[in-house]
C-alpha positions as CSV (number, residue, x, y, z in Angstrom):
1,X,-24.9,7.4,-34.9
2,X,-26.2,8.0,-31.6
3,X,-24.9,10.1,-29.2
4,X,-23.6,7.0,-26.7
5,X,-22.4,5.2,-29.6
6,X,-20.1,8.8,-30.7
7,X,-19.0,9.0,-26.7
8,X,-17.1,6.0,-27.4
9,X,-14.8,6.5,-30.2
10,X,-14.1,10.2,-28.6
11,X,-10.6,10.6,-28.2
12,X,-11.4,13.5,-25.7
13,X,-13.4,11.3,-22.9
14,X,-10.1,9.2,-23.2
15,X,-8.0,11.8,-22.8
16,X,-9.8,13.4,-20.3
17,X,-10.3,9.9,-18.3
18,X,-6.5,9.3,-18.6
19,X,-5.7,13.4,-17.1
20,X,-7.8,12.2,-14.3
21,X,-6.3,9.1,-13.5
22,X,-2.6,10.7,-13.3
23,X,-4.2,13.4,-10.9
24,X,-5.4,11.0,-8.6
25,X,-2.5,8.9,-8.9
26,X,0.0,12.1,-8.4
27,X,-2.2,12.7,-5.1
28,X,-1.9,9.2,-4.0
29,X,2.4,9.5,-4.8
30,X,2.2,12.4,-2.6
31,X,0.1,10.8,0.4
32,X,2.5,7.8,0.2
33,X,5.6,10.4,0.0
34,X,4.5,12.2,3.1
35,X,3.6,9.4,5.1
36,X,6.9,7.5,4.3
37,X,8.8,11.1,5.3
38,X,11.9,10.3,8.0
39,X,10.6,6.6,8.3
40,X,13.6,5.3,6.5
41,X,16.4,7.9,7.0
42,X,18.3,6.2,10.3
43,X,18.4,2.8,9.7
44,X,21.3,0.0,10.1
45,X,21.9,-0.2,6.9
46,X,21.0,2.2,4.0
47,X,18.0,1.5,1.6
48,X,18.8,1.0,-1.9
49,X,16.6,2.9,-4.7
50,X,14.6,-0.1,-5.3
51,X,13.6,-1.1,-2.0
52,X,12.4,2.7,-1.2
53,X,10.7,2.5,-5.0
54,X,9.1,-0.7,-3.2
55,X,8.0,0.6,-0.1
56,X,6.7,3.5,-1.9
57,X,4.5,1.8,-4.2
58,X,3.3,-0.7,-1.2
59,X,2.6,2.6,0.5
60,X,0.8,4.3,-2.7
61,X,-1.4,0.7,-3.3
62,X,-2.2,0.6,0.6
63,X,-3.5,4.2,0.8
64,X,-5.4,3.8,-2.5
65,X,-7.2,0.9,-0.8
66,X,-8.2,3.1,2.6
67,X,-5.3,1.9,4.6
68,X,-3.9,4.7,6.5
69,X,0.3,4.2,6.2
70,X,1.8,4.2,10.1
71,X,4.4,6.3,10.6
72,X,6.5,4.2,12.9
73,X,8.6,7.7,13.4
74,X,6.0,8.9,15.9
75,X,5.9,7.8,19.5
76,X,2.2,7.7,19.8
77,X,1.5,4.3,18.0
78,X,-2.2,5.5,16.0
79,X,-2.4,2.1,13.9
80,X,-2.6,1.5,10.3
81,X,-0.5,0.1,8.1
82,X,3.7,-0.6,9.3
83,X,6.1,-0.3,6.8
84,X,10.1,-0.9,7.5
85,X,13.3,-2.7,5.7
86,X,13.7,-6.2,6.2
87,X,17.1,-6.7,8.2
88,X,17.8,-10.1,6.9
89,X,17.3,-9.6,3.3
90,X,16.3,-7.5,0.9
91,X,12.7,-6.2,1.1
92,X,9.9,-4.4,3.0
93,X,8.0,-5.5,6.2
94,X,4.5,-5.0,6.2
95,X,2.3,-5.6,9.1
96,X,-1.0,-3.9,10.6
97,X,-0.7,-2.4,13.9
98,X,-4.0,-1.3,15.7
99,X,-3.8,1.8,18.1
100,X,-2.1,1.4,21.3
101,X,-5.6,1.6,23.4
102,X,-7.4,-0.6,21.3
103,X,-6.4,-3.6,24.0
104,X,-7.5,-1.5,26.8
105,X,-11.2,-1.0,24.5
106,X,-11.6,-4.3,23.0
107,X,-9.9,-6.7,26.1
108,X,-6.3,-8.5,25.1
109,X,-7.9,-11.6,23.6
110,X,-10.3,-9.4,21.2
111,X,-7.2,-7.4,19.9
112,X,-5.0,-10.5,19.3
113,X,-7.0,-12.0,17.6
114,X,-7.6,-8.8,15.3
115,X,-4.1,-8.4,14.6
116,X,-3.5,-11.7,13.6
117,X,-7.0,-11.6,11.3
118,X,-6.0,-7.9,9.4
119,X,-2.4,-8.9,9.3
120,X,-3.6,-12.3,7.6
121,X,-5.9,-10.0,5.5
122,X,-3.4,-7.6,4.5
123,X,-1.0,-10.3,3.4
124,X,-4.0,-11.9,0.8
125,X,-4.8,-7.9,-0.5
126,X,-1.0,-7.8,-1.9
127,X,-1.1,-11.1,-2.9
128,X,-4.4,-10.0,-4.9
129,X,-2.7,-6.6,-5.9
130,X,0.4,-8.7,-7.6
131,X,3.1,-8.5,-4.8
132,X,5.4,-12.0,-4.2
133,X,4.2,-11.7,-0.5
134,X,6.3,-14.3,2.5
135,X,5.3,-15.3,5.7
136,X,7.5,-13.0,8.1
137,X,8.0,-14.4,12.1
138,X,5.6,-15.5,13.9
139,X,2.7,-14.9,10.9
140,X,2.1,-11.4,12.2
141,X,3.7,-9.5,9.4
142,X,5.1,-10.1,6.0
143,X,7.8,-9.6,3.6
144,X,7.4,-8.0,-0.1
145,X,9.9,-9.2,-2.0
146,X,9.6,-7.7,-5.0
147,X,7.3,-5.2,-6.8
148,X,3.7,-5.9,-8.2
149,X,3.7,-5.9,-12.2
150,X,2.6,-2.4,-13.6
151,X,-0.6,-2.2,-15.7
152,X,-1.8,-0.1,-17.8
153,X,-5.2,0.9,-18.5
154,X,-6.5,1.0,-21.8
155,X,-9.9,2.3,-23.3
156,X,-12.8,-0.5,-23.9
157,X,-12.4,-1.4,-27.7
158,X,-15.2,0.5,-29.6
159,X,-18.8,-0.6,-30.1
């Protein structure tokens, strides 16, 4: 046996793949945790578990991906990703938000139609990532409904 083909039935490289994996995903947990801080404490009506469960996983997926999450709590709008409870049912409005000068930099023309493209964008990436994804108002934003199935990773099958 060569030493490629014992690296493959070696519970430790599993183990140790699978230690990694909940590091980064603990890291993520805690960049989605902090970025969702205060966003969703004064609203008109309170959050239920599974809608902050929601946003928190959209907010996880989204920063695993690069997005930076908004926090819509701040007065200086910085852009990235907007995250808030839908008022007319239950579920999560997402919508991308570009930084307050980015009119005054690209023209108003260039930076509506950028919004529209990454918002159209942002809706297909949670479609991809397993969300049940609506068209919210005018197109500029969306609705997550529900959460994306979870998946485990398992090891390749041995050689």
């Amino acid at each position: 046996m060569t030493v490629a083909e014992e690296s493959h039935t070696d519970d430790r490289i599993w183990r140790t793949i699978e230690q990694h994996r909940a590091r980064a995903l603990q890291r993520l947990d805690g960049i989605a945790a902090n970025a969702l801080n205060g966003q969703f404490r004064v609203r008109r009506r309170r959050l239920s578990d599974s809608e902050y469960n929601l946003t928190h996983m959209i907010a996880r997926d989204l920063t695993a991906l690069g997005m930076v999450v908004h926090d819509s709590s701040t007065s200086l709008s910085t852009g990235g990703v907007w995250l808030t409870p839908c008022p007319e049912y239950r579920g999560v409005i997402v919508a991308w938000t570009q930084h307050e000068a980015s009119a005054a930099v690209l023209g108003r023309r260039l930076h509506c139609e950028l919004q529209l493209k990454t918002n159209s964008d942002l809706g297909e990436a949670l479609r991809m990532l397993g969300y049940t994804v609506k068209v919210y108002g005018s197109g500029r934003a969306h609705v997550v409904t529900t959460p994306r199935p979870i998946k485990t990773a398992a090891p390749p099958p041995p050689r």
